[in-house]
Backbone as JSON, one array per atom type, in Angstrom:
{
  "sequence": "XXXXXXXXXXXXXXXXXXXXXXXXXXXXXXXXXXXXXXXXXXXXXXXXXXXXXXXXXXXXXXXXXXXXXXXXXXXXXXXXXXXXXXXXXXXXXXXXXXXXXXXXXXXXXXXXXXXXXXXXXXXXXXXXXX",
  "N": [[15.24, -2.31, 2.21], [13.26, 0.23, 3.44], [13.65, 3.69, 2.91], [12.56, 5.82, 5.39], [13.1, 8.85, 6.64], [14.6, 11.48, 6.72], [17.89, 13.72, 8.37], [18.85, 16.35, 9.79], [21.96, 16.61, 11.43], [22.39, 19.37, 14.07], [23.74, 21.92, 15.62], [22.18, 22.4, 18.37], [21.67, 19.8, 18.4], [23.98, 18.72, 19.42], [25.78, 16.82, 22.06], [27.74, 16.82, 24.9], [30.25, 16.16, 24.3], [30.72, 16.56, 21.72], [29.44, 15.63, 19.85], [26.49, 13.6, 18.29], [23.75, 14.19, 20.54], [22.66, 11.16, 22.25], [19.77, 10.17, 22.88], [18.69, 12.19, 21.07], [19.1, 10.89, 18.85], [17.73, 8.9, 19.3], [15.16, 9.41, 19.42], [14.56, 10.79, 16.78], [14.89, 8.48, 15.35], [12.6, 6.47, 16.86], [10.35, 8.5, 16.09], [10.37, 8.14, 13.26], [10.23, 5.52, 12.93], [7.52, 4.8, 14.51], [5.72, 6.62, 12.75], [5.59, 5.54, 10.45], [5.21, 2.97, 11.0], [2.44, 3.46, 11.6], [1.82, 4.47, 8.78], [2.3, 1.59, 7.49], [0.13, -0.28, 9.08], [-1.69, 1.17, 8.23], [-3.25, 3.18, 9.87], [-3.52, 5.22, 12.55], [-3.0, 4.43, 15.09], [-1.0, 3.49, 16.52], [1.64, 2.66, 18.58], [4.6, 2.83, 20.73], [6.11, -0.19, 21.94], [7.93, -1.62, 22.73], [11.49, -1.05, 22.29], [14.35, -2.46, 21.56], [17.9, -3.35, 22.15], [20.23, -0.75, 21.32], [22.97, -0.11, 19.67], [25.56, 1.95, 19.5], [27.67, 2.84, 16.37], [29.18, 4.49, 15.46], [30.18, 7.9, 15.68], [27.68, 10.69, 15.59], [28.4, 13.74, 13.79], [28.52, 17.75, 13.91], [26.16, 18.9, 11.3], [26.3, 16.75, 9.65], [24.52, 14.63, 7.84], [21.54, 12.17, 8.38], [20.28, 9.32, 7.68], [17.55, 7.43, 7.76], [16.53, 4.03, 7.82], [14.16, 1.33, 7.19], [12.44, -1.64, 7.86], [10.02, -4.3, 7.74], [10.11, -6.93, 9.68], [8.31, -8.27, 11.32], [4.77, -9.03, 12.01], [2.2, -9.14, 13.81], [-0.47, -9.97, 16.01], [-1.36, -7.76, 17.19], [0.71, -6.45, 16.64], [3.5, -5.05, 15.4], [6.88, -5.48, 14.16], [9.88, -4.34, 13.63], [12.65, -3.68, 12.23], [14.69, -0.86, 12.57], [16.97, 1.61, 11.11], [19.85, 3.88, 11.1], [21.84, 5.61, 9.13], [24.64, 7.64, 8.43], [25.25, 10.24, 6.05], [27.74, 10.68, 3.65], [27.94, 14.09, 1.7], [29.77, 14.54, -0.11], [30.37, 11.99, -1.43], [28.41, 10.33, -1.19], [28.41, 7.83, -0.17], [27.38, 5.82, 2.62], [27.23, 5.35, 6.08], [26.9, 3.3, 8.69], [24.89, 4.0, 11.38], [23.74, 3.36, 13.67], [21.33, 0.64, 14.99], [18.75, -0.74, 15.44], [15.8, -2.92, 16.77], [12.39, -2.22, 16.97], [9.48, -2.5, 18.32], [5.84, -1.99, 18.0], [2.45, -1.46, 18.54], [-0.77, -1.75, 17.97], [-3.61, -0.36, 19.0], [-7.07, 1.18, 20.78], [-9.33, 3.55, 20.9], [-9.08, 3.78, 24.4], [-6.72, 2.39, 24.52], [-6.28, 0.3, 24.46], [-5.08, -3.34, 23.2], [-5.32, -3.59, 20.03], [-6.81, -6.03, 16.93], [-4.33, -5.92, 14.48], [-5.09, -5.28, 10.7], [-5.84, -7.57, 8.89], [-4.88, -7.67, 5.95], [-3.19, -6.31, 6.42], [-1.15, -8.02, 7.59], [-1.7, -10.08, 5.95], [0.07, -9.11, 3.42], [2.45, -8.56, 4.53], [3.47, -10.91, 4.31], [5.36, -12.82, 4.02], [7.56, -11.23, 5.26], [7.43, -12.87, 7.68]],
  "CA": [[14.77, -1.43, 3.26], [12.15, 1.62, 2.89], [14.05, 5.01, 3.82], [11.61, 6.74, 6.61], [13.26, 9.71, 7.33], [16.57, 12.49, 6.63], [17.69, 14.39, 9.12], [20.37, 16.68, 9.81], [22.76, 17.41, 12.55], [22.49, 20.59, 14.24], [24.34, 22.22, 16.74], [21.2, 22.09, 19.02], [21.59, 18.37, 18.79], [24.95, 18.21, 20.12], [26.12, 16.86, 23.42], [28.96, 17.46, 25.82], [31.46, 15.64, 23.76], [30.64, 17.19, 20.99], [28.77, 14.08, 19.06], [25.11, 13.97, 18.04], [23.48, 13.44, 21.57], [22.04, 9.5, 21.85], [18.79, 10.91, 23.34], [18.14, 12.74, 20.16], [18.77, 10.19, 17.85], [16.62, 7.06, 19.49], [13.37, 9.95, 19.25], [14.62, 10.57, 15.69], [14.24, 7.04, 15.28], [11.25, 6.54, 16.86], [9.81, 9.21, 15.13], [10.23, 7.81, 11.92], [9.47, 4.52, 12.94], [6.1, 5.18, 14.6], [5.23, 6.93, 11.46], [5.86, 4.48, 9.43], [4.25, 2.04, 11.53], [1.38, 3.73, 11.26], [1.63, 4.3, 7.44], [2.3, 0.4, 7.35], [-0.73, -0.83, 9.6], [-3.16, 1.81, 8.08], [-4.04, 3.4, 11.03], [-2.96, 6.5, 13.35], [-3.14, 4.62, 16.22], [0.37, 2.55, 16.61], [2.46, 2.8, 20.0], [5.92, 2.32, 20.85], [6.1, -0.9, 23.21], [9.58, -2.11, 23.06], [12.96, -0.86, 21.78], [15.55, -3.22, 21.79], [19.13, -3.04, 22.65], [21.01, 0.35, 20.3], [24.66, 0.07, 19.59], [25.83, 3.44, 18.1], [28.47, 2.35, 15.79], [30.15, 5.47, 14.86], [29.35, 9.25, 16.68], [27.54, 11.76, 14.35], [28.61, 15.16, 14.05], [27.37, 18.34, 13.29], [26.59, 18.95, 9.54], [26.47, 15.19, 8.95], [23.08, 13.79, 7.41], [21.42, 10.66, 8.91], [19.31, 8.79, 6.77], [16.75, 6.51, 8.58], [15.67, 3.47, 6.91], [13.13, 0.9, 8.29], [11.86, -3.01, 7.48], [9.15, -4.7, 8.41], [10.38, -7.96, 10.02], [7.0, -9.47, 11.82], [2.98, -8.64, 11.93], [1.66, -9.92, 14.91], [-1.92, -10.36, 16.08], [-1.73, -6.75, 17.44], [1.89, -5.9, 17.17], [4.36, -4.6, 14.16], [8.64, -5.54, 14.96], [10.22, -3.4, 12.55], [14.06, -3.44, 12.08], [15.31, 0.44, 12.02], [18.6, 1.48, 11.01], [20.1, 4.91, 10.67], [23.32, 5.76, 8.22], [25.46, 8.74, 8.18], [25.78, 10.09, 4.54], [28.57, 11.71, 3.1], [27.37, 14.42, 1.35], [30.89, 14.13, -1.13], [31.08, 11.2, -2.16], [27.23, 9.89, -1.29], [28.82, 6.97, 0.9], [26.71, 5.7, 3.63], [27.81, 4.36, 7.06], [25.49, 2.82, 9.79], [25.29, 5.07, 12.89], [23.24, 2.35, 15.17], [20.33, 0.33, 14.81], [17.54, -1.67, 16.66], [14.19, -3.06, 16.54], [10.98, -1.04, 17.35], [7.92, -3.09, 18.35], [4.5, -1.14, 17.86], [1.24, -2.14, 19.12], [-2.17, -1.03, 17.26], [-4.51, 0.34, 20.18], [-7.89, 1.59, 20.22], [-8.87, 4.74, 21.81], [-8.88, 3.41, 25.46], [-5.59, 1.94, 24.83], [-6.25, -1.69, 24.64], [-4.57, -3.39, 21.72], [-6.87, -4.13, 18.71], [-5.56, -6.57, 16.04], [-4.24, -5.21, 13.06], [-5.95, -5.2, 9.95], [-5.87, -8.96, 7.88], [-4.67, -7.25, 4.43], [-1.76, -5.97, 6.12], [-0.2, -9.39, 7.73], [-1.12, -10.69, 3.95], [0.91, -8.22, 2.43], [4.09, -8.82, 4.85], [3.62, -12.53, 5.43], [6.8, -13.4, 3.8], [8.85, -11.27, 6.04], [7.06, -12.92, 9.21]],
  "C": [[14.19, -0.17, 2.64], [13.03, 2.43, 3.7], [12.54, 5.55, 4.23], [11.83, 8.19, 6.61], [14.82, 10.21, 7.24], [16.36, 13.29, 7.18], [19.11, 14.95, 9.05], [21.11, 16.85, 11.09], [22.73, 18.47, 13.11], [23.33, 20.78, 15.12], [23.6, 22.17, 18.05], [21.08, 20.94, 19.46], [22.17, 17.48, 19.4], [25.26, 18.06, 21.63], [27.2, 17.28, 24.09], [30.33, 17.17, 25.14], [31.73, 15.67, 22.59], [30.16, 16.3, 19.23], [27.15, 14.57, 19.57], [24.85, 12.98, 19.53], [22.47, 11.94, 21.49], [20.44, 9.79, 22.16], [18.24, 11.42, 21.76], [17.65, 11.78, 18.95], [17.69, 8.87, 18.07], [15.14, 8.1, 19.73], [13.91, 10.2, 17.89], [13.91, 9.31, 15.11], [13.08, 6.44, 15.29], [10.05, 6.92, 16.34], [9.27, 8.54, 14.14], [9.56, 6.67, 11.68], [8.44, 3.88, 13.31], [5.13, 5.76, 13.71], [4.85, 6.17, 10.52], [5.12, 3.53, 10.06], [2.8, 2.03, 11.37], [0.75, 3.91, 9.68], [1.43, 2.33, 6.9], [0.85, -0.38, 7.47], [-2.13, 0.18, 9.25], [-3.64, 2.37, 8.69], [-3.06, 4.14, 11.94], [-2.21, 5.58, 15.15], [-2.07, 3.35, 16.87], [0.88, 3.23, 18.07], [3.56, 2.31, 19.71], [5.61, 1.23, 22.22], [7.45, -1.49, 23.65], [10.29, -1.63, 21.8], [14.04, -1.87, 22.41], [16.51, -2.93, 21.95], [19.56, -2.28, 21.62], [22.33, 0.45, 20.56], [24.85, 0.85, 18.93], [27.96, 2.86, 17.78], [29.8, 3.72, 15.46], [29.0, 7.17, 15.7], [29.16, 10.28, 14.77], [28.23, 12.9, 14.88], [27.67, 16.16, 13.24], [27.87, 18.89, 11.83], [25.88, 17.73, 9.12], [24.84, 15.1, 8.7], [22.8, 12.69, 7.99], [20.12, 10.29, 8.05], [18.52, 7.46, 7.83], [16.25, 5.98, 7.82], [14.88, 2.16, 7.86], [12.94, -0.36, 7.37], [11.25, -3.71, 8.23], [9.78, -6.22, 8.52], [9.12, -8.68, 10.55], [5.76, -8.62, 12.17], [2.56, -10.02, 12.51], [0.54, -9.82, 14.68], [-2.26, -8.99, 15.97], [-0.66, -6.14, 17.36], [2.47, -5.6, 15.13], [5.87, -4.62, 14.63], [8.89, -4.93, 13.27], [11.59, -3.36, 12.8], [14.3, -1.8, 11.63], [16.94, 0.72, 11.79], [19.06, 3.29, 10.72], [21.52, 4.89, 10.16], [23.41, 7.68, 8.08], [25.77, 8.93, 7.02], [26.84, 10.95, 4.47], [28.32, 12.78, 2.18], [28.39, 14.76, -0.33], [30.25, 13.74, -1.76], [29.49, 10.18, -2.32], [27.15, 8.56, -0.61], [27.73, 7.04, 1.91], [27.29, 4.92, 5.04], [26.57, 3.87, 8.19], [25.95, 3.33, 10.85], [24.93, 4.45, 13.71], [21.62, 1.96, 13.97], [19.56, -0.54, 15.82], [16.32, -2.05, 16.02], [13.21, -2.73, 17.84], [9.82, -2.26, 17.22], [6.39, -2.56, 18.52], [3.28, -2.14, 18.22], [0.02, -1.23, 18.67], [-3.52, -1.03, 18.8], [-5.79, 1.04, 19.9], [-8.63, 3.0, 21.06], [-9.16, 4.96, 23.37], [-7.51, 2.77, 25.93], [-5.49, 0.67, 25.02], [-5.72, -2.06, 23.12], [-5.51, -4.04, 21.12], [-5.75, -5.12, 17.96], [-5.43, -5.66, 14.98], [-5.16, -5.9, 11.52], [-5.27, -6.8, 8.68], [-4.71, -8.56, 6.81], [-3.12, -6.73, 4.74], [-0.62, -6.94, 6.9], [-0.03, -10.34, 6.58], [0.13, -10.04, 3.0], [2.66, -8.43, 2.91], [4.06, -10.09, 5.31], [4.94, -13.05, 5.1], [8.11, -12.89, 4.13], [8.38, -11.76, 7.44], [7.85, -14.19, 9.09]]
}
């Protein structure tokens, strides 16, 4: 897996129960993995079209680091499924734990918003994780 994206905890980020709010972290996420999507497929012009089901495994707090890492699982006609994952580091001991994960499906669009295909060179390049 390619790390995307480190982020930290703030107090800003926290919710009522005093855990990193879920809200924050699935646009974290996104973030990183729309970025990346777009670094992947060459091209600015990626969308979020589906998020899959997010099980948060463990609650962040504040302080804690989250490391966001990302894998390209399938290159569609017009699409990108991308496995994301975020981990809680310890900043000790350098330990990592998994805070939640999901898959992010992106869609390459053109500037009316219709989906284009993606570019040949880059379903060659990940054909052997499709």
């Amino acid at each position: 897996m390619e790390k995307l994206a480190i982020k930290l905890c703030m107090t800003k980020d926290i919710g009522v129960h005093g855990n990193l709010f879920g809200g924050n972290m699935l646009a974290w996420l996104d973030e990183a993995a729309a970025t990346w999507a777009c670094s992947v497929c060459k091209n600015p012009n990626m969308v979020t079209a589906k998020i899959d089901e997010m099980v948060f495994e463990r609650p962040v707090k504040n302080g804690d680091q989250v490391i966001i890492y990302g894998d390209v699982k399938r290159v569609g006609k017009s699409s990108l499924t991308v496995y994301i994952e975020a981990r809680a580091k310890d900043f000790y001991s350098g330990n990592e734990e998994t805070v939640c994960s999901t898959i992010f499906i992106f869609v390459r669009i053109d500037s009316n918003g219709k989906s284009i295909p993606i570019d040949d060179s880059v379903r060659e390049k990940y054909a052997i994780s499709n």
